[in-house]
C-alpha positions as CSV (number, residue, x, y, z in Angstrom):
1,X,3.0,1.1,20.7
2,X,5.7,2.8,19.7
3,X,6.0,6.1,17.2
4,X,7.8,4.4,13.9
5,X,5.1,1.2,14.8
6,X,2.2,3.8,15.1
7,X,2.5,5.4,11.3
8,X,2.8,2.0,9.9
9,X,-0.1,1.0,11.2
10,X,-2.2,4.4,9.9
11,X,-0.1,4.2,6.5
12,X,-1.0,0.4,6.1
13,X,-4.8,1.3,7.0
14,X,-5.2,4.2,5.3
15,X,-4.0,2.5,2.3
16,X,-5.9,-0.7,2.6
17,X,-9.4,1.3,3.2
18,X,-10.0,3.4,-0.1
19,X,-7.9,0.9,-2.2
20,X,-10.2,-1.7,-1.0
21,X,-13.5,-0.1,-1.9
22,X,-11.9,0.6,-5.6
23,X,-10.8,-2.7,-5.8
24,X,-14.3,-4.0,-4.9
25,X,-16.4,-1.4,-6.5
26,X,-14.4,-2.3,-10.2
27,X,-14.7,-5.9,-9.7
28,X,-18.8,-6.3,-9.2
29,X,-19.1,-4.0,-11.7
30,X,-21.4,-5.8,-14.1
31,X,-19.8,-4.3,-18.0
32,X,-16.3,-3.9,-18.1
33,X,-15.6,-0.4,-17.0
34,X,-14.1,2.3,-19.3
35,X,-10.3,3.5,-18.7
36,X,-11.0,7.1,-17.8
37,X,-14.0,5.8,-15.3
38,X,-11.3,3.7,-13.6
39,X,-8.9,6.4,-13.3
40,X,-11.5,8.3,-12.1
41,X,-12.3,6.4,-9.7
42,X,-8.6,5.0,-8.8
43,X,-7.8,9.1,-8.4
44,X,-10.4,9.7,-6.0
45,X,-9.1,6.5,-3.7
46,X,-5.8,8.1,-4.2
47,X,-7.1,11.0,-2.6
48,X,-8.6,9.3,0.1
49,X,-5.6,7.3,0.5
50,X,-3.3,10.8,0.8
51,X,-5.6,12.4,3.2
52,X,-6.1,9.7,5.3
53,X,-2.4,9.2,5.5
54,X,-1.5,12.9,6.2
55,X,-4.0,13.5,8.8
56,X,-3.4,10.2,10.6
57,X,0.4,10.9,10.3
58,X,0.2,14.6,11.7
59,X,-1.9,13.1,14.9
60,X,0.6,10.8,15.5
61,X,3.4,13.2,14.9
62,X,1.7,15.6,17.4
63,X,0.9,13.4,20.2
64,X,4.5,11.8,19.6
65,X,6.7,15.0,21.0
66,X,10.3,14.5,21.1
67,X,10.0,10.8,19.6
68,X,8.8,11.9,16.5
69,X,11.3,14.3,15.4
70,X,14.3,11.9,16.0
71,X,15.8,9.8,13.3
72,X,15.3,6.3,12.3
73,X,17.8,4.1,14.4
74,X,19.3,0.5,13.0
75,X,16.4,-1.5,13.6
76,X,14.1,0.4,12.0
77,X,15.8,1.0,8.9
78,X,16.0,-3.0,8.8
79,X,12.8,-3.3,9.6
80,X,12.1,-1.0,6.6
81,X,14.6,-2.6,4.7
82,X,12.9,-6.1,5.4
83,X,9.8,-4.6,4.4
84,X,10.9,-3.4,0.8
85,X,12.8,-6.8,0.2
86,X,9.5,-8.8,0.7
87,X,7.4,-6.5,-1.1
88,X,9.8,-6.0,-4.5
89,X,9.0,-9.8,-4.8
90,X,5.0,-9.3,-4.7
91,X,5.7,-6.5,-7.0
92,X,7.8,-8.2,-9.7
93,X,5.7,-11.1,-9.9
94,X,2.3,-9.0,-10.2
95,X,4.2,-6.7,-13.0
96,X,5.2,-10.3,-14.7
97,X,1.9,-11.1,-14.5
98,X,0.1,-7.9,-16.0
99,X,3.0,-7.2,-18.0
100,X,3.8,-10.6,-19.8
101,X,1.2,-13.2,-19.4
102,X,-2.4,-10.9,-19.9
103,X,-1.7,-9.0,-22.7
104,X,-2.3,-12.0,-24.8
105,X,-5.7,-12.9,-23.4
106,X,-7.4,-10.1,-21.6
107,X,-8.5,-6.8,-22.3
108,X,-7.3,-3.4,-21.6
109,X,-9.2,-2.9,-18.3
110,X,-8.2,-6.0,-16.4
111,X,-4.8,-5.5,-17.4
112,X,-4.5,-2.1,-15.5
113,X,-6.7,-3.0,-12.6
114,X,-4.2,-5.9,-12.0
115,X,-0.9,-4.2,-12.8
116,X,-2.7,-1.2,-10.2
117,X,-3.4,-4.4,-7.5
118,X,0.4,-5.7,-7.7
119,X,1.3,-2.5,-6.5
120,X,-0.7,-1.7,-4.0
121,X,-0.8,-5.5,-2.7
122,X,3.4,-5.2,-2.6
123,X,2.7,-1.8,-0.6
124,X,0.2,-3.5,1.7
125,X,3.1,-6.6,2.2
126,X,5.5,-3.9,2.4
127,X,3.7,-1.9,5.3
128,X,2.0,-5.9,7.0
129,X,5.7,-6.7,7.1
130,X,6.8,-3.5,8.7
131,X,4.0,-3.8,11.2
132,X,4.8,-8.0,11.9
133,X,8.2,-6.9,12.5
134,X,7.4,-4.5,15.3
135,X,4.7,-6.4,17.1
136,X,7.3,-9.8,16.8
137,X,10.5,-7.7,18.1
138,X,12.5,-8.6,15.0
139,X,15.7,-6.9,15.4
140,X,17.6,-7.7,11.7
């Protein structure tokens, strides 16, 4: 596996893990959860997210040498590029969504836990993209 393939694969993970156990955690909640107990809880995913990222980027970083400190070539950034194309669309959509349709018919909380899931979903598509990209050999 190569370096750039490596970190999207511990960025796409480390993201997916905490923001999964938010996601799940809010939703079998019985009552509709209060604002600040979701950006409680949202914060401390964020955390987990960051950490999980940063120490899983610094192993690969280490054990990468020389590859890890050299520049993105072409494919890469259109790999990348790919990646952000795909995922604006997810995003857009999800803000239309939370943004446009649910204000007329659901409450505060479920608005912000879905305008919170378009983003991290378009991340997720963003990085699952990345990571399809490398393992398929897609060269732009």
């Amino acid at each position: 596996m190569a370096y750039r393939e490596k970190l999207a694969a511990v960025h796409f993970a480390a993201m997916a893990l905490p923001y999964a156990v938010y996601f799940t955690l809010v939703a079998t909640r019985p009552p509709e959860p209060r604002l600040i107990d979701m950006l409680w809880l949202f914060g401390a995913a964020a955390i987990v997210h960051a950490l999980l990222a940063g120490f899983g980027s610094l192993a690969i970083r280490i054990q990468a040498g020389t590859e890890g400190r050299a520049p993105a070539d072409e494919r890469d950034r259109a790999i990348a590029r790919r990646g952000r194309s795909i995922a604006y669309i997810v995003l857009l959509v999800g803000m239309m969504l939370a943004g446009v349709a649910m204000p007329f018919t659901e409450p505060p909380a479920k608005i912000v836990n879905t305008a919170l899931l378009a983003i991290v979903v378009a991340e997720l598509v963003n990085g699952g993209v990345v990571l399809f990209s490398y393992r398929r050999g897609w060269h732009g």
